[in-house]
Structure formats: structure tokens, C-alpha cells
C-alpha positions as CSV (number, residue, x, y, z in Angstrom):
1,X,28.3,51.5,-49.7
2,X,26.9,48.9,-52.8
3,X,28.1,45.3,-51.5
4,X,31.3,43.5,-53.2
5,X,30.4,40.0,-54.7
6,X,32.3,37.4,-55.5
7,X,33.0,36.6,-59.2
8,X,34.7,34.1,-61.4
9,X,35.5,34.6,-64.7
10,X,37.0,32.6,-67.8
11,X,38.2,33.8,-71.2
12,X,36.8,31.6,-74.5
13,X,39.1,31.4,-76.8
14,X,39.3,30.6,-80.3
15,X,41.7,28.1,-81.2
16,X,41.9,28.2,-85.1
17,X,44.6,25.3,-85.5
18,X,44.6,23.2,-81.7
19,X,48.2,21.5,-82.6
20,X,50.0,25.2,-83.0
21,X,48.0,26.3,-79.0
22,X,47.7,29.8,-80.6
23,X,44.5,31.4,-79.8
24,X,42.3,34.2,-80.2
25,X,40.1,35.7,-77.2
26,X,36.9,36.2,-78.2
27,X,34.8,36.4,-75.4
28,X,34.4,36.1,-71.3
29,X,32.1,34.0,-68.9
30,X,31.4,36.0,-66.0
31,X,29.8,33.8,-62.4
32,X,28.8,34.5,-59.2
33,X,27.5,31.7,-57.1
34,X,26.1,34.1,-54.6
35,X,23.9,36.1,-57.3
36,X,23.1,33.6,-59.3
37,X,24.6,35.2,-61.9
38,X,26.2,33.8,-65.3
39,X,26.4,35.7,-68.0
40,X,28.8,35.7,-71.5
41,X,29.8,38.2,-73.9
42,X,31.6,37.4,-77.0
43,X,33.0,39.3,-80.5
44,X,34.8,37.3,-83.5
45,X,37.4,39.9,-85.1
46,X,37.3,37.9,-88.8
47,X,40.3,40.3,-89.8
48,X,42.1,38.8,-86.8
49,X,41.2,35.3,-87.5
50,X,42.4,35.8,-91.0
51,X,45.6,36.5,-90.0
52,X,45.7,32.7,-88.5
53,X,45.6,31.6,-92.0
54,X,43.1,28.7,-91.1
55,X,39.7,26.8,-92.5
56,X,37.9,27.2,-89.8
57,X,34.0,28.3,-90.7
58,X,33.3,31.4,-89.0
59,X,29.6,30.8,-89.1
60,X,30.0,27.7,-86.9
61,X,32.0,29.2,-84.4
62,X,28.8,31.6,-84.0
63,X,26.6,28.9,-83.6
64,X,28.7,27.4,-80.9
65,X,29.3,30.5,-78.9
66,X,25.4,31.1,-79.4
67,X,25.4,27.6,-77.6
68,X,27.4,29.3,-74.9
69,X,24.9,32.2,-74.2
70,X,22.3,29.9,-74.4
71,X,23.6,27.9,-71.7
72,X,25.0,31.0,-69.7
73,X,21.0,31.8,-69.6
74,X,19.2,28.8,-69.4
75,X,17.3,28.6,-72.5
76,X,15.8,25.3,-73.7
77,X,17.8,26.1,-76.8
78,X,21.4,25.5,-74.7
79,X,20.4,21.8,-74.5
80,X,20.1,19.9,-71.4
81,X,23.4,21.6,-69.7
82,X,21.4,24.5,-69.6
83,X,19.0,23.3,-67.4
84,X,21.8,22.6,-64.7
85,X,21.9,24.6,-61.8
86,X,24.4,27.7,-62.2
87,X,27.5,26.7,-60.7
88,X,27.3,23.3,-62.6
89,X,27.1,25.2,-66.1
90,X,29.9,27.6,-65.2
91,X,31.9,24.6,-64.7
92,X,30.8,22.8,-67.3
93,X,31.6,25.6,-69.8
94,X,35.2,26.2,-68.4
95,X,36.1,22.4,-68.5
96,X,39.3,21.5,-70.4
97,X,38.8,20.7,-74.1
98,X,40.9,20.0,-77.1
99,X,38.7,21.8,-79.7
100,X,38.2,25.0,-81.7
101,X,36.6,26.9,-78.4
102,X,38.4,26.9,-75.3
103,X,38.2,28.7,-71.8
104,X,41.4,30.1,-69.9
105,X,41.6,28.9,-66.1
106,X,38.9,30.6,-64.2
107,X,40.1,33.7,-62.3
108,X,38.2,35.7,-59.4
109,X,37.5,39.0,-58.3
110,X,35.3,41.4,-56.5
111,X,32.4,43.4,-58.0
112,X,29.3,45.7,-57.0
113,X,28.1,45.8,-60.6
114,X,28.6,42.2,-62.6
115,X,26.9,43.5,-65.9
116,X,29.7,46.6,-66.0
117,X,32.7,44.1,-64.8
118,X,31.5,41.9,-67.6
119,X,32.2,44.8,-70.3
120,X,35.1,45.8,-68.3
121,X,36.7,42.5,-68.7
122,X,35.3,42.2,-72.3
123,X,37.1,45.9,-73.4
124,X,40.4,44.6,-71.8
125,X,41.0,41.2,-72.5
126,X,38.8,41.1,-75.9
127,X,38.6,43.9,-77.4
């Protein structure tokens, strides 16, 4: 029988105007501590987005969730969050902010495959 981990997981969400708290989900953070294992996916629907009726530069919205997965995987190009160990990214990543990206609480689970709970949660809560 595969073995259950532990996982946390956060939804980012685009926040096109911050003072109307709409938002669009665009992507998920998926942790486990016991793996070492952080990992993001993320999709903007533009025709979505429209629909917001906003200013908001789609192009830098890619940049910063780029800035995401390059933190989730520890690339030089994340910055020096990036080089912080695991857990301290994931938390750093899900921390309360007032801008145009935002993460939902963290919420946890049990998983014997974290890449295909990743596109699981992806499909259900993005997609």
C-alpha cells in the first residue's frame, strides 16, 4: 500500500481591483514538509480577466507568478526567498498581502502522489 503524506495547499489568486475583494484563481501551491516537496501550478484565463473590466497588465502578472515557481523550486532567479529552506518559502508565499496576487488560507490533505494531487487540485479549483 503507497504511503499517505501530508500536504498543504493554497490557492493564488488574482485580485484585479483589491478594494472590490473579487478574485480570480489562477493557480495552487502544493507542500509537504515531510517530502520536501513544493511545487506551483498556475493558468491566467485573459477572457476571464476581461470580464473584471480592469488595467491590470497581464504580462506582469506572468512575471510575478514566474517569481512564484521560481521560489517553489529554488532557483537563483526566485531571489533570495528561494534560497530559504522549504517550509519557510511555503509560508512566505501564503503570507497575507494587499496586492494583485494573493493566496487563500492554506488547507491540508493526504496524498500518495503530490505531482497528480497538484493537477487534481489545479482541474478543480482552477480550471
Amino acid at each position: 500500500m503507497p504511503k499517505k503524506h501530508l500536504y498543504e495547499y493554497a490557492v493564488i489568486r488574482l485580485v484585479p481591483r483589491v478594494e472590490r475583494e473579487e478574485f480570480l484563481n489562477v493557480g495552487i501551491i502544493l507542500f509537504s514538509k515531510a517530502t520536501k516537496y513544493l511545487n506551483c501550478k498556475y493558468q491566467i484565463d485573459t477572457e476571464k480577466l476581461k470580464l473584471f473590466s480592469c488595467e491590470i497588465e497581464v504580462e506582469e502578472i506572468e512575471n510575478n507568478l514566474k517569481a512564484f515557481k521560481n521560489i517553489c523550486s529554488g532557483s537563483k532567479d526566485g531571489g533570495p526567498v528561494a534560497q530559504w529552506e522549504i517550509p519557510d518559502r511555503f509560508r512566505w508565499l501564503t503570507a497575507q498581502r494587499s496586492s494583485s496576487l494573493q493566496t487563500s488560507r492554506p488547507h491540508n490533505g493526504f496524498s500518495d502522489d503530490l505531482d497528480t494531487t497538484l493537477k487534481r487540485l489545479f482541474t478543480e479549483l482552477v480550471l
